[in-house]
N, C-alpha and C positions, 0 to 999 in steps of 0.2 A: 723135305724131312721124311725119314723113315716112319713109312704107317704105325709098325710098333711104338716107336716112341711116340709120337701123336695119342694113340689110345692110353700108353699111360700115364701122360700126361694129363688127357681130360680125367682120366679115373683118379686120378691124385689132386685134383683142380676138383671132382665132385665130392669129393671126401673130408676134404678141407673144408666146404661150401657147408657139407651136412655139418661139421663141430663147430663152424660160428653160428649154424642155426638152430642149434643144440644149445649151447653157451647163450644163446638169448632167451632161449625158452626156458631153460634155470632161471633165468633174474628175470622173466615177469613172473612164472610160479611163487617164486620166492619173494618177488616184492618189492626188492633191492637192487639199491644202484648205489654205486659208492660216489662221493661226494668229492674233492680235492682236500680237503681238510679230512679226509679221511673218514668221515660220519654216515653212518647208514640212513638216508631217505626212502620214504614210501614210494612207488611206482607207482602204485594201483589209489584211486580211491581221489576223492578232492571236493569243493565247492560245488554243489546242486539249488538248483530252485523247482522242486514238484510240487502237486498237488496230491493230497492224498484219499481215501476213498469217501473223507467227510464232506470232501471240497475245499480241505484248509492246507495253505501254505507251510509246505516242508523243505525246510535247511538241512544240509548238513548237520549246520548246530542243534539243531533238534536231537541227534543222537547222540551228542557229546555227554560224557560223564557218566556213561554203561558201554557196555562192550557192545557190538552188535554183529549178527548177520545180512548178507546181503545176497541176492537172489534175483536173477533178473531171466523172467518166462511172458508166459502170457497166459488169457485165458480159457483161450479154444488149444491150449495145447493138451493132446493126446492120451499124455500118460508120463513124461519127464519132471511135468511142472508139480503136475497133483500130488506124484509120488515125494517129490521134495519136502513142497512145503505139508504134506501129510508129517515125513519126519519130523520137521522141524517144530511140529505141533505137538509130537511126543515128547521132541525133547526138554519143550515146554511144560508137558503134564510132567514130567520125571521131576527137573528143577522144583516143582511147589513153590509156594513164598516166594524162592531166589528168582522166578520169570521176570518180576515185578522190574529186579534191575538187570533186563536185559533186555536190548530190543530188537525185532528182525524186521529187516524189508524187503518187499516182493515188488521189484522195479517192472513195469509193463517194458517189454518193446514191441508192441502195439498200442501206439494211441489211439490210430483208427479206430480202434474196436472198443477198447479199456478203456472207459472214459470211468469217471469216481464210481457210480451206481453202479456199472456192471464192477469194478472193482470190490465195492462192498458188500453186491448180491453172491459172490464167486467166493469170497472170503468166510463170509459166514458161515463157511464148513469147515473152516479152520481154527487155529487158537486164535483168541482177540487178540494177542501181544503182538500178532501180524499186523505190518499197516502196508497197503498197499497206496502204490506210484505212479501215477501218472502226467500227462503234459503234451504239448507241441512236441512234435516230431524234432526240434532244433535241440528242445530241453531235453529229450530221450536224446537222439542224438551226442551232446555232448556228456552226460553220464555216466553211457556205455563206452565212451573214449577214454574218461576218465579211469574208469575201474576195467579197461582193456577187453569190453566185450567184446563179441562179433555178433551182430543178426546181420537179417535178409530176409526181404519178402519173397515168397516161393508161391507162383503160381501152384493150384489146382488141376489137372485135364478135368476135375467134373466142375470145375467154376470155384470162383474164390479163392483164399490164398490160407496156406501157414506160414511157419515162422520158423529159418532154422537160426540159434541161437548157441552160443556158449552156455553151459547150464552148471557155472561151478559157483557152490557157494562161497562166500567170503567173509573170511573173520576178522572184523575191525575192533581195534580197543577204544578206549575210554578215549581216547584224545581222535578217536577220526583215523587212525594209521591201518594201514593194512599188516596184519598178523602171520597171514598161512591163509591155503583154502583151507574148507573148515570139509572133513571127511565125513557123509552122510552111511558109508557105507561098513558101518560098526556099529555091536548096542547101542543100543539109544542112551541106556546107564553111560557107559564108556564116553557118548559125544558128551553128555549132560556133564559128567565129571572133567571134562576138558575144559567145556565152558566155565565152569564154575572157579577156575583157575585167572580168568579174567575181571571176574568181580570187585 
């Protein structure tokens, strides 16, 4: 076969490639996956068993019937994690009263490290409406598959490891369903009056 048509061949075989992996990355952002019956279901999001920074067993159903965030960092992280759930403590103080029916969770994907106490010691600089997540590597594990994370433990050269991670928040409503990510990068009024549409 003539080398031209070979090359634009692959170039029309790479392009194709990039719009069905374009076309995927819409519907996990988005959350959606059509159904046969035609119904919109959630992608993201499902049944967990953590522990939380008290040491008490936390469901899913635990957050059912308020809206909630979700946020999945760690606690040796840098400046990603803090800066989030920093906001997300604003948008707490903004809400007043309204926090009350609203809940956020800060999911480890580091068990190793994050056991409850350092969870709780790490937190206490935050809003208390925060609860943070912990578990067995299997229980992190399958959480992040659910709600479509990615980590990875990342060697150090000076020893030890971080953590590179998906750092998008996520807005679940009253029934557990994923909503949209939830956009940190706007007044904290602006995310507050978004939330407040969820109540």
């Amino acid at each position: 076969m003539n080398p031209r048509y070979v090359r634009i061949l692959l170039t029309l075989g790479a392009f194709l490639a990039g719009l069905v992996f374009c076309f995927g990355v819409v519907l996990l952002i988005n959350g959606r996956v059509s159904t046969p019956g035609g119904q919109q279901t959630a992608a993201i999001g499902g049944p967990f068993s953590l522990t939380d920074q008290d040491g008490r067993t936390v469901t899913e159903q635990d957050f059912h019937g308020r809206p909630f965030l979700v946020f999945f960092g760690f606690t040796h992280c840098p400046d990603v994690c803090p800066t989030a759930l920093f906001e997300i403590s604003e948008i707490m103080r903004v809400l007043g009263p309204d926090a009350a029916r609203v809940r956020a969770a800060f999911i480890t994907v580091d068990p190793e490290r994050d056991t409850p106490p350092t969870l709780k010691e790490y937190l206490s600089s935050f809003d208390p409406h925060l609860t943070g997540l912990t578990g067995d590597e299997a229980a992190i594990t399958a959480v992040a598959k659910a709600y479509r994370v990615y980590f990875k433990k990342v060697p150090l050269e000076a020893g030890g490891y971080t953590m590179d991670h998906t750092a998008i928040v996520y807005l679940m409503d009253k029934e557990g369903r994923f909503v949209a990510p939830f956009s940190l990068k706007r007044t904290t009024a602006a995310a507050a009056a978004d939330l407040r549409k969820y109540l």
